[in-house]
N, C-alpha and C positions, 0 to 999 in steps of 0.2 A: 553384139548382144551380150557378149560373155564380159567385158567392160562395164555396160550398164545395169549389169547383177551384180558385178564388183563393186562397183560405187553404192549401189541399194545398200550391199551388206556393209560394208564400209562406215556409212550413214546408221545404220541401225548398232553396230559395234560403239559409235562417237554417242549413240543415243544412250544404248545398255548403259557407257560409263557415266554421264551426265545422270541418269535416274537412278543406279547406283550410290554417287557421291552424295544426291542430295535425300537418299535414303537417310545416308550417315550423318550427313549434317542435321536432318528431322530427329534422328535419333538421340542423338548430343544434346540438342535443344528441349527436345524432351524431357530426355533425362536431367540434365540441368533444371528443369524448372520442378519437377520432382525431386528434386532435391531440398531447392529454395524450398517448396511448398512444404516439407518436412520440416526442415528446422523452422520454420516459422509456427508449423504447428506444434512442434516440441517449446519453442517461447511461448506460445500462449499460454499451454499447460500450466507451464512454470508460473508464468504471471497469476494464472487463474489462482493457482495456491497458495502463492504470495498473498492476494487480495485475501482471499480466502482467510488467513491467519493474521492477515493485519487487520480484519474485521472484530475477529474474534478480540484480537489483543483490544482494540479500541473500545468494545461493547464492556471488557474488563475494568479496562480506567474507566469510564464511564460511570459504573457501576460501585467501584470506590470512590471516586469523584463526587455521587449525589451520599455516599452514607459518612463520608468525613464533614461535608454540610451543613448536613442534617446534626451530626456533632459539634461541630462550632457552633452551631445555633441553640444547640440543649446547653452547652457552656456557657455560654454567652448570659444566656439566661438565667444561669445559674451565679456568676461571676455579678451581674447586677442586685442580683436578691442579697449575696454573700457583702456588697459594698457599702447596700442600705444599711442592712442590718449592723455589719462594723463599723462605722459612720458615728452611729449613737453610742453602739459601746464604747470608742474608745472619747468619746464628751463625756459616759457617764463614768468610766476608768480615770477620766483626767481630772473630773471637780470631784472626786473621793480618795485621790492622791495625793492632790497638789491644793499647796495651801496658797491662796491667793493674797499677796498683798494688796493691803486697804490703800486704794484710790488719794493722792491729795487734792 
């Protein structure tokens, strides 16, 4: 009888260590992915703020982008008025300058 209370305990001893180890090994794995799960949330952050500032920066060119435009086009405008207008002046500067020889 005192043999098969020795092998019981025996048995329960090989158990403790088996539910022990895989204690440690749950624990590892855990912690491990606690980990993982950390830095990945520290990258998002990161990215978050990243996007965050490359939004900003984009809505800035953006926003100089439509008022330099908006200037080429007041110029533009203006650079046509400026070419009509000197067009005639320098016809009317050229026949009050320049003496035109007579045709044969």
């Amino acid at each position: 009888m005192t043999n098969i209370k020795q092998n019981i305990i025996e048995k329960d001893v090989i158990v403790d260590k088996r539910v022990t180890m895989l204690q440690y090994i749950n624990t590892g794995i855990l912690s491990l992915i606690l980990g993982i799960a950390t830095m990945i949330s520290v990258q998002l952050s990161h990215i978050k703020e990243d996007q965050s500032v490359m939004q900003a920066e984009l809505l800035r060119l953006k926003t100089v982008q439509d008022i330099n435009v908006a200037n080429v086009s007041t110029l533009s405008g203006k650079v046509q008025a400026l070419e009509i207008g000197y067009a005639q002046d320098l016809k009317n500067w050229v026949d009050l300058n320049y003496v035109r020889k007579p045709q044969k």
